[in-house]
DRENDO-1510 file (C-alpha; in Angstrom, 1 decimal, always signed):
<recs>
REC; n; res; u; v; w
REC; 1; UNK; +16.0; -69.0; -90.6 .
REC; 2; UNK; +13.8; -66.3; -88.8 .
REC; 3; UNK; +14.6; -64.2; -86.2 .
REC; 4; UNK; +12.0; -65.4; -84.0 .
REC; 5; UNK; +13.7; -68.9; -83.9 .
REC; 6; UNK; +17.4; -67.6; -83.9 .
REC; 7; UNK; +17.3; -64.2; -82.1 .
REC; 8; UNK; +19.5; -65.8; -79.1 .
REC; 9; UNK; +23.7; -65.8; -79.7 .
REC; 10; UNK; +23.5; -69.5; -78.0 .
REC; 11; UNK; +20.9; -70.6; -81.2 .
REC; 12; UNK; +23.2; -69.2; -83.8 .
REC; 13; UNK; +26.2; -70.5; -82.8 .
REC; 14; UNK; +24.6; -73.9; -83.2 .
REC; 15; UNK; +22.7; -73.5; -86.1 .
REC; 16; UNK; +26.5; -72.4; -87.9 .
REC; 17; UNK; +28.1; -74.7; -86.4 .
REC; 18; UNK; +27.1; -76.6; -89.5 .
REC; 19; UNK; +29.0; -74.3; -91.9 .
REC; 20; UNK; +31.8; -76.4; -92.2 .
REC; 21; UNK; +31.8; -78.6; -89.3 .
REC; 22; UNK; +34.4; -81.8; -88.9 .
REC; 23; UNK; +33.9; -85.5; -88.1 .
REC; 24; UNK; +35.6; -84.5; -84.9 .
REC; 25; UNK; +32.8; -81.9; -84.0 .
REC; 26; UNK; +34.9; -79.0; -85.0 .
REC; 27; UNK; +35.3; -76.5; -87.7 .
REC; 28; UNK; +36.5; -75.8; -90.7 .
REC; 29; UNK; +35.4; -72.5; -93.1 .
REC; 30; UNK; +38.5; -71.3; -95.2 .
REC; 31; UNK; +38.0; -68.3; -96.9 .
REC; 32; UNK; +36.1; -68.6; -100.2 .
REC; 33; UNK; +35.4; -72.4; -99.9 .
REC; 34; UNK; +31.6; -73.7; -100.0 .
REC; 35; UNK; +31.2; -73.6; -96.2 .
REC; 36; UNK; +32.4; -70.0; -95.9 .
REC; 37; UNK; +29.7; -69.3; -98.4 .
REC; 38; UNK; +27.2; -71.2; -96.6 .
REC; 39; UNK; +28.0; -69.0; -93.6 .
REC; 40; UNK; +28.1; -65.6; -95.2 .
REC; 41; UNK; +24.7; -66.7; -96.9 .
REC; 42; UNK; +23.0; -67.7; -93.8 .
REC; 43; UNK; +24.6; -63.7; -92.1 .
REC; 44; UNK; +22.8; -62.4; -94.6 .
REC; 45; UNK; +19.3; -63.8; -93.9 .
REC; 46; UNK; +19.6; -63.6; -90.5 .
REC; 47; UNK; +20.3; -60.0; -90.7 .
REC; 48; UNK; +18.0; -58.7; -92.8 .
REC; 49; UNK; +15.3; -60.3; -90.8 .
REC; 50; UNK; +16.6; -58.4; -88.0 .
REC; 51; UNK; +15.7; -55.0; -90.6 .
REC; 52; UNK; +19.4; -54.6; -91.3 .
REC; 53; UNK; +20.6; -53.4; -94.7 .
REC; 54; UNK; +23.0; -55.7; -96.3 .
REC; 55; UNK; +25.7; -55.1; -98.4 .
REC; 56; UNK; +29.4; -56.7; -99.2 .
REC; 57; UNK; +32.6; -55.4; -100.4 .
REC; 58; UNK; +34.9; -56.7; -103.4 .
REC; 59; UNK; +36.8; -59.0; -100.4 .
REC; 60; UNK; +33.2; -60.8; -99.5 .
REC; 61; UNK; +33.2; -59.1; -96.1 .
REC; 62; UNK; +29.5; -58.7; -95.2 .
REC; 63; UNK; +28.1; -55.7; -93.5 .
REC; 64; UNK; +24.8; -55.2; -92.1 .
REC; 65; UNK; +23.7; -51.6; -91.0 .
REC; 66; UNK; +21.0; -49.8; -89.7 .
REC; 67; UNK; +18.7; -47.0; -91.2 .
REC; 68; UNK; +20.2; -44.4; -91.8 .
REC; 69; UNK; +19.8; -41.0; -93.6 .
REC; 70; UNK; +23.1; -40.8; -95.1 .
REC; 71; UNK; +25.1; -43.2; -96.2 .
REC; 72; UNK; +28.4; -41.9; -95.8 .
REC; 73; UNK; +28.2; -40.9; -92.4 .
REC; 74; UNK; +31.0; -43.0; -90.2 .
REC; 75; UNK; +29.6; -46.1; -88.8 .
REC; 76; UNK; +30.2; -47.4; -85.0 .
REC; 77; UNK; +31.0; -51.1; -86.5 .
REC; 78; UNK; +30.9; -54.2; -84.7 .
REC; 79; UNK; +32.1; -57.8; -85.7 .
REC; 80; UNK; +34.8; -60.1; -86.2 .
REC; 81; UNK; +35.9; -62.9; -89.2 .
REC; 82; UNK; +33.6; -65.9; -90.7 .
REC; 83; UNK; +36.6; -67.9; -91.6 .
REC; 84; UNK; +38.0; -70.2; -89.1 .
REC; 85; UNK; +41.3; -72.5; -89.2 .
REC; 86; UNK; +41.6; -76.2; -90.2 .
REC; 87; UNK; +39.7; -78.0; -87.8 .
REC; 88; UNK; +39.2; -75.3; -85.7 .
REC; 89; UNK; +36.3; -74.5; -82.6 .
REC; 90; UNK; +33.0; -72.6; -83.1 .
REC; 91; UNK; +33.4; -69.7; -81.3 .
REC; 92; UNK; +36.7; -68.1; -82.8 .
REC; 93; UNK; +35.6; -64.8; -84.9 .
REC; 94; UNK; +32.1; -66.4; -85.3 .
REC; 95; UNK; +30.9; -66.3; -81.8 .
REC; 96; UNK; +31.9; -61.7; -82.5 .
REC; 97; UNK; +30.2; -61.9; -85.3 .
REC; 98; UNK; +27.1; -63.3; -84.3 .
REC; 99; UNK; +26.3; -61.7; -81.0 .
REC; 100; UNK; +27.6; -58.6; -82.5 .
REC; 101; UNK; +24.2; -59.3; -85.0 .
REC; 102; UNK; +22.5; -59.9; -82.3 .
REC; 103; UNK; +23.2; -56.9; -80.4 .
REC; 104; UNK; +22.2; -54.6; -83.3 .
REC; 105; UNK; +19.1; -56.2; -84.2 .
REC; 106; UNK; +17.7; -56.3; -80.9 .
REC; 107; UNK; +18.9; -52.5; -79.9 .
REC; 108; UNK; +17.4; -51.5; -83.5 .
REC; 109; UNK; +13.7; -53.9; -82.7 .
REC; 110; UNK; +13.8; -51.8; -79.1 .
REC; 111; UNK; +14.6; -48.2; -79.7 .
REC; 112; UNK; +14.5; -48.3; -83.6 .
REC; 113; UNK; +17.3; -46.3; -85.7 .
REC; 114; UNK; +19.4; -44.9; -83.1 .
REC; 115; UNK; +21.6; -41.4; -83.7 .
REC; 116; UNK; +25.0; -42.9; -84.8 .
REC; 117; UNK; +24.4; -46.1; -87.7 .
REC; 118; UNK; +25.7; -48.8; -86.2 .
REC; 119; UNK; +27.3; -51.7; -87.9 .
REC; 120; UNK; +28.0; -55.5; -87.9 .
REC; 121; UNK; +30.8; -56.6; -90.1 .
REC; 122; UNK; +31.5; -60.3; -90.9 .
REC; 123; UNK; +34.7; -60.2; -92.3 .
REC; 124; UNK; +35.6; -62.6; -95.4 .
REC; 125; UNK; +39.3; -63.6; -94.1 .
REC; 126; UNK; +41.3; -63.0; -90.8 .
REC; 127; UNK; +43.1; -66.9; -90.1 .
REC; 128; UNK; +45.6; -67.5; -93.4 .
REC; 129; UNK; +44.5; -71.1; -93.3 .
REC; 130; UNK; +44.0; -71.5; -97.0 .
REC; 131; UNK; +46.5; -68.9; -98.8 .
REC; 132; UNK; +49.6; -66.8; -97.1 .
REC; 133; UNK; +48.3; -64.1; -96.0 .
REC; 134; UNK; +46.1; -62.9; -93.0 .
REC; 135; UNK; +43.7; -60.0; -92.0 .
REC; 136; UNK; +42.8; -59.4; -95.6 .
REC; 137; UNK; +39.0; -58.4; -95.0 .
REC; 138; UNK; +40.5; -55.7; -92.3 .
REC; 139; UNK; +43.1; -54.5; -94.4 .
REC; 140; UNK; +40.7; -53.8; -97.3 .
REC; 141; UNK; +38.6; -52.0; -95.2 .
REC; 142; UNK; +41.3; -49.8; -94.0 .
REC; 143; UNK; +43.1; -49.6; -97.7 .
REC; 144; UNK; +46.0; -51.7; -96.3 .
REC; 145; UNK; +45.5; -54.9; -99.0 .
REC; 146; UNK; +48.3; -55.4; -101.1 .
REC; 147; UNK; +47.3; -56.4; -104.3 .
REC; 148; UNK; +49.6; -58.9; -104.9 .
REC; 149; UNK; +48.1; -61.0; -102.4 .
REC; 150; UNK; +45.9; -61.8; -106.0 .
REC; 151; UNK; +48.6; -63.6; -107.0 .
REC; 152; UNK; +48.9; -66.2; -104.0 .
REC; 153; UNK; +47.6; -69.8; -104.4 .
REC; 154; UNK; +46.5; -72.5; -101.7 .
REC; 155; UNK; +47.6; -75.9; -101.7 .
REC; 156; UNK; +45.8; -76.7; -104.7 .
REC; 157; UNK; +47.1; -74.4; -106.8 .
REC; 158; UNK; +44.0; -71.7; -106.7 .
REC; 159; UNK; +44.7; -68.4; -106.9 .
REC; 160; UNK; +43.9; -66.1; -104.2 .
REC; 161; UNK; +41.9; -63.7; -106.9 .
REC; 162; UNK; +40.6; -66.6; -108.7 .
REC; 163; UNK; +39.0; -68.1; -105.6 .
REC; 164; UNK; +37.5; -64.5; -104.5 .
REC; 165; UNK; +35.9; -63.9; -107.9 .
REC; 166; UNK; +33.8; -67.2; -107.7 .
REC; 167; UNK; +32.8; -67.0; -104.2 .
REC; 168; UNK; +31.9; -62.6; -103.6 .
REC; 169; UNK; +30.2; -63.6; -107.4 .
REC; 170; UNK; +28.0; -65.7; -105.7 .
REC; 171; UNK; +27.1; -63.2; -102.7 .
REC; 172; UNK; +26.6; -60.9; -105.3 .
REC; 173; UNK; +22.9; -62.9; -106.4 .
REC; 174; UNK; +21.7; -61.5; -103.1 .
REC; 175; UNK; +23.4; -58.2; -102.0 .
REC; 176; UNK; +24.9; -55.0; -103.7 .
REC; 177; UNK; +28.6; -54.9; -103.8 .
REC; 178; UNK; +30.0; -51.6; -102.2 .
REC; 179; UNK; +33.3; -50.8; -104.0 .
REC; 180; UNK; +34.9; -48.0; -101.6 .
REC; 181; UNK; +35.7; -48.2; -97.9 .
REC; 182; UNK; +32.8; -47.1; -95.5 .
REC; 183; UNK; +33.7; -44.3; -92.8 .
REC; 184; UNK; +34.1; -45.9; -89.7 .
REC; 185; UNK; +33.6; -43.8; -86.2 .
REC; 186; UNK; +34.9; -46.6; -84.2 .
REC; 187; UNK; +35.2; -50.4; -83.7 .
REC; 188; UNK; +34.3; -52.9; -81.4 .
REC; 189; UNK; +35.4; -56.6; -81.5 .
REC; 190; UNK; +34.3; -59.0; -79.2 .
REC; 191; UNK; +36.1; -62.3; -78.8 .
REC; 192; UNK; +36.9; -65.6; -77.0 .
REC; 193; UNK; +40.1; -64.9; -75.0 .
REC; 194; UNK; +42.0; -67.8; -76.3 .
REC; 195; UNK; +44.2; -68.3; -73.6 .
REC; 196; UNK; +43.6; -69.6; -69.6 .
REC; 197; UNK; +44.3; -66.0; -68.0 .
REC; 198; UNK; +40.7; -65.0; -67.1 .
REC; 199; UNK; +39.7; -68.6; -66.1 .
REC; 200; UNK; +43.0; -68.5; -63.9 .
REC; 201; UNK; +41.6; -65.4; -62.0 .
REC; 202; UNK; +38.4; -66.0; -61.8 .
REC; 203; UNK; +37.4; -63.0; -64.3 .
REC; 204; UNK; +34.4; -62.4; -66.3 .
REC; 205; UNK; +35.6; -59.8; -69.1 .
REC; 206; UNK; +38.8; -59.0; -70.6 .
REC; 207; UNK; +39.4; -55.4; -71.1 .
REC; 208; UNK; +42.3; -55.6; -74.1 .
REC; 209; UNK; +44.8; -52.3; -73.6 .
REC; 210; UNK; +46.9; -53.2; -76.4 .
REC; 211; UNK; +47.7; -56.4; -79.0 .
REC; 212; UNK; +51.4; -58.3; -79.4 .
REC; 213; UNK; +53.0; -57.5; -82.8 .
REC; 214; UNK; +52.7; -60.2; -85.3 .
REC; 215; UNK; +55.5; -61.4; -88.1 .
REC; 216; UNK; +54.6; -64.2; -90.3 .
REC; 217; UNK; +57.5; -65.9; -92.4 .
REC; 218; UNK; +57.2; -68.0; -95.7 .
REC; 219; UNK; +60.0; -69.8; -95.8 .
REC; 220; UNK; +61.3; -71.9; -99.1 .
REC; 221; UNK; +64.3; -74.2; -99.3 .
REC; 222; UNK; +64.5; -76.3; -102.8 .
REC; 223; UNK; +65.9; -79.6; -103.8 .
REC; 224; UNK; +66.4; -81.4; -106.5 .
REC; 225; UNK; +63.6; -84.2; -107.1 .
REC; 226; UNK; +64.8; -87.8; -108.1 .
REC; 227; UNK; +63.9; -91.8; -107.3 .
REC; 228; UNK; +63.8; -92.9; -103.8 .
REC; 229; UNK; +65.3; -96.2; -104.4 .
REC; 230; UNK; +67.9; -95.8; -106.7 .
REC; 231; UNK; +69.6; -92.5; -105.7 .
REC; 232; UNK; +72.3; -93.4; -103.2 .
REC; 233; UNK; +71.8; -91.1; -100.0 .
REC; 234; UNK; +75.5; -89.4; -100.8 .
REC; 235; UNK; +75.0; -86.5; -103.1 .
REC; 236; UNK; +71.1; -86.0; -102.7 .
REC; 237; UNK; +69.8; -82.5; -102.8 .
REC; 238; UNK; +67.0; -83.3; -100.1 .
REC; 239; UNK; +64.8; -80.0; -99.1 .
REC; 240; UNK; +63.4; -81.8; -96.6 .
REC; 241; UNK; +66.6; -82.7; -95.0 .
REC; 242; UNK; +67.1; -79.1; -95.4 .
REC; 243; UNK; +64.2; -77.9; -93.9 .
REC; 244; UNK; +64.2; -80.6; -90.5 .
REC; 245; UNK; +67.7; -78.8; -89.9 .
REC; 246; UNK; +66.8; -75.3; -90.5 .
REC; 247; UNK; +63.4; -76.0; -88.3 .
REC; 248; UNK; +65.7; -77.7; -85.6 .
REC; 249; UNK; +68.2; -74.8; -85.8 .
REC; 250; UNK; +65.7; -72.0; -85.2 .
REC; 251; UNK; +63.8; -74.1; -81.8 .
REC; 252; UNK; +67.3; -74.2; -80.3 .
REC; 253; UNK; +67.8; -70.4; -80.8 .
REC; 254; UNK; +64.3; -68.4; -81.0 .
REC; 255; UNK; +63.8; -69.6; -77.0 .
REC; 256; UNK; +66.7; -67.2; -76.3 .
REC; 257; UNK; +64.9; -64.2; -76.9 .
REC; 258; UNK; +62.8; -63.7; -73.8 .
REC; 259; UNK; +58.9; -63.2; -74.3 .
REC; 260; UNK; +58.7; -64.2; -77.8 .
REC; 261; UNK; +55.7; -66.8; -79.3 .
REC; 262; UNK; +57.2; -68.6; -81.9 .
REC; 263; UNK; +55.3; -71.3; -84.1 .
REC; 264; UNK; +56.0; -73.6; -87.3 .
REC; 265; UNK; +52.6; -74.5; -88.3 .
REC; 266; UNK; +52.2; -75.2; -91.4 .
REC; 267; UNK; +54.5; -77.3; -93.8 .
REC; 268; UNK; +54.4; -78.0; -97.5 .
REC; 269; UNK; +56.1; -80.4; -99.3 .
REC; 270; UNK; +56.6; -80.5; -103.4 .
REC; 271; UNK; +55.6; -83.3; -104.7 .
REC; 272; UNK; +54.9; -84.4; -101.4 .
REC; 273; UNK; +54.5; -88.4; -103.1 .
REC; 274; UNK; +56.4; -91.0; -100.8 .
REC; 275; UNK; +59.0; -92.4; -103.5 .
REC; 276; UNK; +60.1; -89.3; -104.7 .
REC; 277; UNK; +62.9; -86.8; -103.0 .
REC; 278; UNK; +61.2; -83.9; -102.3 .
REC; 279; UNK; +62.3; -80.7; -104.6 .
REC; 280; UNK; +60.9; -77.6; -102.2 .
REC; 281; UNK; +59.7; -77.2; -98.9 .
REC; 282; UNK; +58.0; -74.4; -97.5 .
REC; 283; UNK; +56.9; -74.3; -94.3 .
REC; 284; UNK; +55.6; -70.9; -92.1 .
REC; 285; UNK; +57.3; -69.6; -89.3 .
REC; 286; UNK; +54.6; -66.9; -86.7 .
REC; 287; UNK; +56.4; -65.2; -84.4 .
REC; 288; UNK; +54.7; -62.7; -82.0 .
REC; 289; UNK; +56.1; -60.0; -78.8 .
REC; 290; UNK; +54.6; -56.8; -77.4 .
REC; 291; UNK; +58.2; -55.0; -77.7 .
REC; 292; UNK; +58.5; -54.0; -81.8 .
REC; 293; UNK; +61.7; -53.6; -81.4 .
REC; 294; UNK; +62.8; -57.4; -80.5 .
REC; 295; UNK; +60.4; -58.4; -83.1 .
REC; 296; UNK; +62.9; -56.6; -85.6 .
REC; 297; UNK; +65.8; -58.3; -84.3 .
REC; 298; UNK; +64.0; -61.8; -84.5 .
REC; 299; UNK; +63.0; -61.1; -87.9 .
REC; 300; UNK; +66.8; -60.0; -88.8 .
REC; 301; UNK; +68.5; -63.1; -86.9 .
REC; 302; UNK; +65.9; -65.8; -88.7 .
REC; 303; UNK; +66.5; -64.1; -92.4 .
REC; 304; UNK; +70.1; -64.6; -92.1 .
REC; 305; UNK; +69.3; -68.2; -90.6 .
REC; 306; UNK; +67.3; -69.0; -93.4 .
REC; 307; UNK; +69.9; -67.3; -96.0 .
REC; 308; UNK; +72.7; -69.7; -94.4 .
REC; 309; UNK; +70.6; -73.1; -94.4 .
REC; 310; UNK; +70.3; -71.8; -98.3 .
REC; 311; UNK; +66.8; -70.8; -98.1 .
REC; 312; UNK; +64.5; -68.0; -98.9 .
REC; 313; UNK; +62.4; -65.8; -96.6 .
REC; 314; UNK; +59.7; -63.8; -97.6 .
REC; 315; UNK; +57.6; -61.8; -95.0 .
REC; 316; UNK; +54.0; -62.8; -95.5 .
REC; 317; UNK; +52.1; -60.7; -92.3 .
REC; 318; UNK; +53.7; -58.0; -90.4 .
REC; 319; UNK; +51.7; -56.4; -87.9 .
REC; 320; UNK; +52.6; -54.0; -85.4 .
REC; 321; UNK; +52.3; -54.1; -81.9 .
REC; 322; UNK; +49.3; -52.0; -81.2 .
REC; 323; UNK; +47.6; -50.1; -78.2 .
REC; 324; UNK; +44.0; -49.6; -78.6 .
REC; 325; UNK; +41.3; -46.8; -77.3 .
REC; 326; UNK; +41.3; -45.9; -73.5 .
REC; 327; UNK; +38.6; -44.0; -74.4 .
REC; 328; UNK; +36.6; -46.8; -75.1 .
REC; 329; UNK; +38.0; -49.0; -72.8 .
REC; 330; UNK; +36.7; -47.0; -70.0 .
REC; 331; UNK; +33.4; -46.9; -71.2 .
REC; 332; UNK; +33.4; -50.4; -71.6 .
REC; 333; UNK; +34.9; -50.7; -68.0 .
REC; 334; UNK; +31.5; -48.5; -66.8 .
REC; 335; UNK; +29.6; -50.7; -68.1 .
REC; 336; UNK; +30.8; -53.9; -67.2 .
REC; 337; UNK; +30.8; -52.1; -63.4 .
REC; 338; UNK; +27.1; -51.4; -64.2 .
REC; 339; UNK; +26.1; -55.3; -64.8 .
REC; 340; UNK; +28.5; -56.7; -62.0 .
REC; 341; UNK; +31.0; -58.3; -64.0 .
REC; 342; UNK; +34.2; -58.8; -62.7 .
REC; 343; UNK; +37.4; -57.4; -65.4 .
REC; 344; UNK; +41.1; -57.9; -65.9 .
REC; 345; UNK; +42.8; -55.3; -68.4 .
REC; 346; UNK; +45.2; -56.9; -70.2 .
REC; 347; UNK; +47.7; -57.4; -73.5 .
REC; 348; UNK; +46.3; -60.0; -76.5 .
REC; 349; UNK; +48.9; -62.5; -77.3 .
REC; 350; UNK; +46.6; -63.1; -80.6 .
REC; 351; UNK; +46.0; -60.8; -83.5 .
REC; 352; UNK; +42.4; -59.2; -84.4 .
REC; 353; UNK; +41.1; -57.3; -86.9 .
REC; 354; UNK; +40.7; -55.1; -84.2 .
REC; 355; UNK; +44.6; -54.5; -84.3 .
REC; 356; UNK; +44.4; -53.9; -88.2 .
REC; 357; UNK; +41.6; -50.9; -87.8 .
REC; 358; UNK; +43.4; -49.4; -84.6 .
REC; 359; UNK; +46.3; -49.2; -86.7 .
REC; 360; UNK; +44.7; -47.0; -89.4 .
REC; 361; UNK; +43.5; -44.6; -86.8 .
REC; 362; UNK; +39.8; -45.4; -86.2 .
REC; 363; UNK; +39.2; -46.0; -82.1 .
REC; 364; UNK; +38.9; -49.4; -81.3 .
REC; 365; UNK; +37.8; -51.5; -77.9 .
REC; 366; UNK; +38.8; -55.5; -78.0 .
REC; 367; UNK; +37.0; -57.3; -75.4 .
REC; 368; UNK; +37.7; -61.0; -74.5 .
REC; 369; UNK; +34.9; -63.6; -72.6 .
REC; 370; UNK; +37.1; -66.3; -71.1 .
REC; 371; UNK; +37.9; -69.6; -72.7 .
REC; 372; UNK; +37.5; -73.3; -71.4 .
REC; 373; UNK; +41.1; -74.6; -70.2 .
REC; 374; UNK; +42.5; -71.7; -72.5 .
REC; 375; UNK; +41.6; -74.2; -76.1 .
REC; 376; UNK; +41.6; -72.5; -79.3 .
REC; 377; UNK; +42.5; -73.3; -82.7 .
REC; 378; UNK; +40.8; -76.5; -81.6 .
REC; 379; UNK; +37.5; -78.6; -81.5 .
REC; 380; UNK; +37.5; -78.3; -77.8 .
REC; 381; UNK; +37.0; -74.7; -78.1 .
REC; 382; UNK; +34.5; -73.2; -75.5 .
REC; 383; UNK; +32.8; -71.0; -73.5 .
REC; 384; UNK; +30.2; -71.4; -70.6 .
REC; 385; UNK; +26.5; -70.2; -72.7 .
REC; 386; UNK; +26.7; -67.9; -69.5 .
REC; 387; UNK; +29.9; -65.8; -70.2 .
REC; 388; UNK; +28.5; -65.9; -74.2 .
REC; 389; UNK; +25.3; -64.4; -73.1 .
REC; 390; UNK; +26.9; -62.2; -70.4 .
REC; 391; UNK; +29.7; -60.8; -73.0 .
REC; 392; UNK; +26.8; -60.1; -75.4 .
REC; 393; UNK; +24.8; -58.2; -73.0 .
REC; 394; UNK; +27.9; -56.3; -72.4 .
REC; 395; UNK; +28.8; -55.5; -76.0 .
REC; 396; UNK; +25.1; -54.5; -76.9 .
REC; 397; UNK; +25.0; -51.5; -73.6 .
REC; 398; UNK; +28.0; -50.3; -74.8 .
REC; 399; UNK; +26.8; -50.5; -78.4 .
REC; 400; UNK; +23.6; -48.6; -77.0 .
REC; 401; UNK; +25.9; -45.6; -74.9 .
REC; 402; UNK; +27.8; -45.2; -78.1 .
REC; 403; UNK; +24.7; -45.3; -81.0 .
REC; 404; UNK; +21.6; -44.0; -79.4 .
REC; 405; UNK; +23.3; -41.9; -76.1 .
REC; 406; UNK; +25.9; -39.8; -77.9 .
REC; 407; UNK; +25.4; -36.3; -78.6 .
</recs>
């Protein structure tokens, strides 16, 4: 894969579009599995033939920086995640990642090193799809990862640690393995906007001021296994029965709290075999709002929901609502103005690794090209090739003001 054939966003967004893709022409990378590999792999080749030094951390994030003199010297980094959902679209983290790579390697092929080393990042895991737990690439980075997220497993029983060993092993054949947190001078995400807000208005760019605070619930109620057919319906300790009530319970009540985003997404069942009563359920509960403070009274009113429908709740992601850099958001308002593109400053429904590094202090600028009919989290996913290219354009002048204009 060499740059010459792949040095457009539009190319490489087809070309990994095979990383994982579905019979229903979308996507599926969860973190660590073959495909995700297959991705971070191909990142790799692609940006070291852009002259971009590679190297990963213990998580399997992959960065890729320019020359530079000293290596600890903070890093204006740019990116987003390589894992996607189940059966998700193609432009979701990867379409940041990958004009983000593109950006750098054509600022570094036209003006060579510039003053401040810049940065892409391809983060290992942002989504949750495979274990509980979301962001953990970001919050490594920032020395937020709890290290009992080791101890999770997926629905096959795979540890979370177990998983990570084999796969960042693997990407260990090609790169050196960084073990300590690079400085970072600032960040810059670029992403598909994921809802219909710019398409509504007829705007090019979104200019993200802040990012909703995130809660993410495992919840657990447990039953007592047993024969289908010949235990009488009277006196069954059924956790699904448990869980369709609790689940019903909580969509007649969370709509009362105005503003809040409230999802059940993903449900396991234990056995989960047709003739036998089920013995646990666990099924995830996201809720989202840009007030913290109602997000704590949510939290409060589901625990005790979940502690009278005699089940256990354990808080899996908690993420704070988060306002990001005016300083950079101005600049990336300048420039925007420079290249005629129209703007609308507003609040991400969605979490981002951006959110995670604003949080730890570093300056941070989230900016959103519109989506198709506002579809994400979905094969339909997409983006006009224009607004790709435009956003890209974008990102890499404000990557230029920031690396090669800076004093």
């Amino acid at each position: 894969m060499s740059r010459d054939n792949h040095d457009n966003v539009i190319a490489l967004l087809a070309t990994f579009k095979h990383y994982g893709e579905t019979a229903t022409g979308g996507l599926t990378r969860l973190v660590y599995d073959a495909h995700w590999l297959q991705a971070q792999q191909a990142f790799i080749v692609q940006a070291k033939a852009y002259g971009l030094t590679c190297f990963i951390d213990p998580m399997g994030t992959v960065y890729a920086t320019t020359p530079t003199r000293n290596a600890d010297e903070p890093v204006i980094l740019t990116g987003s995640h390589m894992d996607t959902v189940i059966n998700g679209g193609g432009l979701d983290g990867q379409y940041g990642v990958l004009a983000s790579l593109v950006a750098v390697g054509e600022l570094l092929a036209q003006y060579g090193p510039p003053q401040k080393p810049l940065g892409v990042v391809a983060f290992s895991e942002e989504e949750g799809s495979r274990f509980p737990t979301t962001f953990s690439g970001s919050r490594w980075l920032t020395q937020q990862f709890n290290g009992q997220d080791n101890k999770l497993r997926d629905t096959q029983g795979v540890t979370f640690d177990a998983a990570r060993q084999q796969a960042v092993a693997q990407l260990a054949t090609l790169v050196p393995m960084r073990t300590t947190p690079i400085a970072l001078a600032a960040y810059l995400e670029l992403h598909i906007e994921q809802g219909n807000i710019l398409n509504a208005r007829g705007d090019e760019l979104g200019l993200v001021t802040a990012i909703v605070g995130q809660r993410r619930l495992a919840i657990t109620l447990t039953g007592v296994s047993n024969h289908a057919g010949t235990t009488p319906m009277i006196g069954r300790v059924d956790a699904v029965a448990q869980a369709v009530a609790l689940m019903h319970e909580l969509y007649q009540q969370l709509p009362k709290f105005d503003g809040l985003r409230y999802t059940i997404g993903q449900i396991m069942v234990s056995p989960n075999t047709a003739n036998v009563i089920a013995d646990a359920v666990q099924f995830s509960l996201d809720i989202r709002h840009e007030q913290q403070a109602l997000l704590d009274e949510v939290t409060r009113f589901v625990m005790a929901q979940v502690a009278a429908g005699g089940g256990k709740a354990c808080l899996t992601t908690d993420i704070s609502a988060t306002p990001l850099s005016s300083v950079l958001l101005e600049k990336a308002a300048q420039t925007a103005a420079q290249q005629h593109v129209r703007v609308h400053k507003m609040i991400s429904g969605a979490g981002h690794d951006a959110q995670v590094i604003a949080q730890s202090g570093v300056p941070v600028a989230l900016l959103f090209v519109p989506s198709d009919q506002g579809i994400s989290h979905a094969p339909a996913e997409a983006t006009a090739d224009q607004q790709l290219i435009q956003g890209q354009a974008i990102l890499q002048a404000l990557l230029y003001q920031l690396g090669y204009q800076s004093s």
